[in-house]
Structures are given as structure tokens and as C-alpha cells.
N, C-alpha and C positions, 0 to 999 in steps of 0.2 A: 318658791317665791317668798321673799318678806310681806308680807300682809297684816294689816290691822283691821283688828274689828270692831266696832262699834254697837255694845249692846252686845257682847260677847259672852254675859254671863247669864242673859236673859233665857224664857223658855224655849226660844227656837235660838238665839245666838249659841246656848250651850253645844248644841247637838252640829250647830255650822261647826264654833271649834273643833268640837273633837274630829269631827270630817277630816279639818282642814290639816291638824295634827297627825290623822293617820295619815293623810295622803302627803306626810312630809315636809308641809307648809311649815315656814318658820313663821309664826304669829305672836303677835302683841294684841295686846286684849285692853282698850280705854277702860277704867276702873274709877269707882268716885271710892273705895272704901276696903277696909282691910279683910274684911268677909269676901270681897271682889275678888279682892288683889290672889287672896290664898285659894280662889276656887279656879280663878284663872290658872298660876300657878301648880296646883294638884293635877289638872289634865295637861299642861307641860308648855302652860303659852306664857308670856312676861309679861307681868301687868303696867300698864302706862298710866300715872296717875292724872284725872284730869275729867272736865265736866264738859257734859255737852251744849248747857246753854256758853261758854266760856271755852270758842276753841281756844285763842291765846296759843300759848307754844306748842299744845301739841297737832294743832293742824300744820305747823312747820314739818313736825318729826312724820305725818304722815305722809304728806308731798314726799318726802326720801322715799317712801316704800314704793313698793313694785304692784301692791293691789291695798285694795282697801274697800270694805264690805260696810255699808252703813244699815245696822239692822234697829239702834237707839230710839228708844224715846221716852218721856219723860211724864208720859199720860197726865201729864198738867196740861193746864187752860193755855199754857204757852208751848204745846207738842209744836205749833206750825212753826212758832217765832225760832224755837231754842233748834229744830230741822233745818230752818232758813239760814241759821247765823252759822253752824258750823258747813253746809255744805257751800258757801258763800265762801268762808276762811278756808276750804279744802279748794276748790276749784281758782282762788286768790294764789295759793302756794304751790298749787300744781303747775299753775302757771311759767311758772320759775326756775322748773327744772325741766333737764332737756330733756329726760324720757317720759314718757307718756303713761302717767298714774292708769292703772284699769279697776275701775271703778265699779263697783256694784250696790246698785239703788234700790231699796225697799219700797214697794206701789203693793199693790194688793186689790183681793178681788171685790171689795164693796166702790170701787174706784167706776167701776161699769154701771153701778147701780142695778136696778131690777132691770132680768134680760129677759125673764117669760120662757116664752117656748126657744128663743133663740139661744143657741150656744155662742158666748162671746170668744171672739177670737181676738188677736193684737189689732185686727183695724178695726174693730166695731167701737165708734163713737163713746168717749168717756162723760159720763153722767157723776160724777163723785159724789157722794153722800156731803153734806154740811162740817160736818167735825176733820172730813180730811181732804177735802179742795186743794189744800196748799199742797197737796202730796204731788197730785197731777201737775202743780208749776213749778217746784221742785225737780220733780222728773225729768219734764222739760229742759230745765234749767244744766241738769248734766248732761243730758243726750247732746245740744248744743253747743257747749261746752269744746274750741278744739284741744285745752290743754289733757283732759283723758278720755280713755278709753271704755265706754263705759255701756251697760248695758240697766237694763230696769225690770226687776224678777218681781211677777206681781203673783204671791202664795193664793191657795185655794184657804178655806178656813182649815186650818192646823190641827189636828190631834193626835194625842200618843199616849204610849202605858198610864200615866196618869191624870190624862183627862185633859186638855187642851179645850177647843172646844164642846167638846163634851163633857167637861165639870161638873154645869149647873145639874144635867141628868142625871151623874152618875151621883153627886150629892144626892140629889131627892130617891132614884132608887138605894142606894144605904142607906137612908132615913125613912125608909118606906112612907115617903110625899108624893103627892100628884105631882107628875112634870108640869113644868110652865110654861105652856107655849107661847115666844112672843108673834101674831100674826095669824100665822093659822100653822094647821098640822100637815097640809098638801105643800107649805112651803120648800125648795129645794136648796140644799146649800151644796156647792164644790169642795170635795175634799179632798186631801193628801196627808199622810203621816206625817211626823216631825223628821223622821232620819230620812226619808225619800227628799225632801225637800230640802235637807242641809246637803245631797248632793245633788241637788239642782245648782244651788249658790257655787257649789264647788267646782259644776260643771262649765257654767257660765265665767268664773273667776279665770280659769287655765285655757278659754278659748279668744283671748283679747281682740281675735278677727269679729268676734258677731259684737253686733250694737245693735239697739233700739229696745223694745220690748219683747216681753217674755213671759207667757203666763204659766204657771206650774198645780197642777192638779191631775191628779189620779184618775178621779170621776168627775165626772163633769157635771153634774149635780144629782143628789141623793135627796131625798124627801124627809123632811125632818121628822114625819109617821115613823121609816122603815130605820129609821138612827134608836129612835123611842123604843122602838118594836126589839129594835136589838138587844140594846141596854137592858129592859126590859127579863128579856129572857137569860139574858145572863145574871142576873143580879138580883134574880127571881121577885120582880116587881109584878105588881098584877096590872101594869102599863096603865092607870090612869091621867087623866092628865084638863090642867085647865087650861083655856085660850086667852090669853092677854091683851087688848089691842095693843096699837102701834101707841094710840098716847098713852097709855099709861104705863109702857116701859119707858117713852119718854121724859114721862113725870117722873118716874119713881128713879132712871139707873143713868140719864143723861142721854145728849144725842146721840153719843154711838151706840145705841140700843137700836137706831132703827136699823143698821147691819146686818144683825140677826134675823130681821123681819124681812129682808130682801129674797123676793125668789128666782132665785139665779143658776146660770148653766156657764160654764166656763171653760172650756178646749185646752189642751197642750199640746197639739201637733208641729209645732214649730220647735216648740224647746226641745220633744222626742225627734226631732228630725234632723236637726243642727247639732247638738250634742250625743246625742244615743244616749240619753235618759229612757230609765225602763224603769218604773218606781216597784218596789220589793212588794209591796202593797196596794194593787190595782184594785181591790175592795176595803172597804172599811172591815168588813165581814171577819176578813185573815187576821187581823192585826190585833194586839193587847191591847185592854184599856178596863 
């Protein structure tokens, strides 16, 4: 398939590329810059130069393709506006052409908000956090959509060899710091590696029969104690650790802090059922980082 990707050279778009390149995808990778363009490039995809608050032409050139992955974003005060305007000019230009763009949409898992003791599945009621509301109308907006084909992959929180969401930890145990818990330590997050999850995308991309949602996570939620505990012992930390509340990660790091603070349970049985996704990494436990 010709495909392009959006946010292609980002921490989870890198590892979608290279997927998409081993699995023989001819890909084009939107690029604002020549660090972009050559890293695009290096793993063997053609960089398209072009911004994402500014689809302009080249939401043209992606209506031609045959799929198109939108993983961008531009973590400014204007994520929802510069999300809105290109997937507005993409769905504008798919219009246009006779075959049916298949389209794959970035949602994610703080979209459900806190789920408690409940494992969210695709129909449990979306509660979205504040900072990304417009993701859920977005979504919307392409499921609807008849000019493509499209589906909406909502990630567990992301980590891989070099720390994903596990950063903040892995900084403070190599600087032997207290962890910083935001919320509490009994809180649960859903996880999944970074390469299980770029062939989710991959998986979702080559089945242009499924549509609607899709949520993708390994585990369904892990406890942010038994993540600490982990780190911890690898990294031979003596696992201390402080409790943050909610405001005052909100003070200190902005609203997508409360994210982190959500305790949530999150299901893949659909996307394992539909595609025969088997993620290589069913614990966080097996995996680098």
C-alpha cells in the first residue's frame, strides 16, 4: 500500500514506520524539517514536506494514497485546532477520489477517563479528559465520514527500551530520587510496548473491512506500585517515593497531568479477535527499558 504518515518520526510514529516498511509499505512520512526529512529517509520512507496546522497541498497528495495513519500532534494550546484543520482538509480531499482512503485515527486510552474496577471495552461510554475532548469529535468525525475507510486505534499508555511512559521513573531511579507519584501508588495504568502497538496500526491499516473503534493494550491495567517496584529493582533504586495530588501536578505540568492520575483498566479483545494481534509483550515485566 502507498500510505502516509503523520507524526512519522515521533516516539510511537518511528516504530509504526519501520513496521510499515518492513511489512513492504511504500510510505511517505509528512516532515516540518531536514532532521525529519533524513530520519524519515534513513529508515527508507520519502519525506513530504509540510505542516500540520497548514494542510494546503499536501492533504491533496494524501487523498491519492491508499491509507494514511494520522499519529501528529503538535502538543501546543492549538493540538485540537491544528487535529481539526488537517483531518477536515483530509476527509475535504478524500472526497474527491473514487477510491476509498483507509484511514487510521489516533484516540487513546485517557479518552474513557477513570474506569475503576471496570475494564473499558469499545462500548463503555467515553468520558475524555479536558485537554483532549476534541479527540473524541474528531474521531467521530472520520468514522462518519463515507469518503474513507477508517478505523480509530485507541493506545494503552506506551513504553519501550528507552522509557516511554516510564521516563519520569526511570530518570529519578538513575538519579537515585524519590518517584513522584501523581494521585496515588494503588493507581492502575494500561499498558502495551511501543513495537506491539505499531503492529496494531499495521494491523488495523491492511484490514480496511473493520471500522469503528479499537482499543490496544497488552495489560489491562498494571498498578503504578508494581511498575515502581519494577524499575526499582532493576535500577537498584531503594523504591522510595512521594505522592503528588492531582492539583498540583495540575499546577506545576498542565492539564494533561491529570492522565497520569486516572485509574483505569482497558481490554483488547476485539482488536485480538479481528486482526490476530498477539502483542510479543503481554507483561511489562519481559520487555527493555
Amino acid at each position: 500500500m502507498k500510505v502516509l504518515i503523520l507524526g512519522g518520526t515521533g516516539s510511537i510514529g518511528t516504530a509504526v514506520t519501520q513496521e510499515l516498511i518492513r511489512r513492504g509499505h511504500d510510505v511517505t512520512g509528512l516532515s516540518r524539517s531536514e532532521s525529519s526529512d533524513r530520519k524519515l529517509i534513513a529508515m527508507g520512507a520519502r519525506p513530504l514536506r509540510g505542516d500540520l496546522r497548514f494542510p494546503g497541498d499536501w492533504a491533496r497528495e494524501a487523498a491519492a494514497m491508499d491509507g494514511l495513519i494520522q499519529l501528529a500532534a503538535t502538543f501546543d494550546e492549538d493540538m485540537g485546532q491544528a487535529d481539526t484543520a488537517a483531518i477536515t482538509a483530509i476527509l475535504r480531499q478524500a472526497a474527491l477520489h473514487p477510491e476509498r482512503l483507509r484511514l487510521i485515527y489516533t484516540g487513546g486510552c485517557w479518552l474513557y477517563g477513570a474506569t475503576g474496577r471496570r475494564v473499558a471495552d469499545e462500548t463503555t461510554p467515553m468520558r475524555p479528559i479536558k485537554p483532549f475532548a476534541w479527540m473524541q469529535k474528531n474521531a467521530n468525525a472520520v468514522l462518519a465520514s463515507s469518503a474513507v475507510s477508517a478505523a480509530v486505534i485507541h493506545p494503552a499508555m506506551v513504553y519501550h527500551q528507552n522509557g516511554g511512559v516510564f521516563d519520569r521513573y526511570l530518570q529519578a531511579a538513575r538519579n537515585a530520587k524519590p518517584f513522584e507519584i501523581w494521585g496515588s501508588i494503588a493507581t492502575r495504568w494500561p499498558l502495551v510496548q511501543r513495537e506491539d502497538l505499531a503492529r496494531a496500526y499495521c494491523l488495523l491499516l491492511e484490514n480496511p473491512q473493520l471500522s469503528g473503534h479499537f482499543n490496544a493494550s497488552a495489560e489491562a491495567g498494571v498498578q503504578v506500585a508494581d511498575i515502581t517496584g519494577e524499575i526499582a529493582r532493576r535500577h537498584g533504586h531503594d523504591g522510595s517515593y512521594v505522592v503528588r495530588s492531582l492539583k498540583h501536578a495540575l499546577i506545576k505540568y498542565g492539564d494533561w497531568a491529570e492522565g497520569p492520575t486516572l485509574d483505569q483498566q482497558m481490554g483488547s479483545d476485539k482488536l485480538r479477535r479481528l486482526t490476530g494481534w498477539q502483542p510479543q509483550f503481554p507483561s511489562f515485566r519481559e520487555a527493555q527499558f
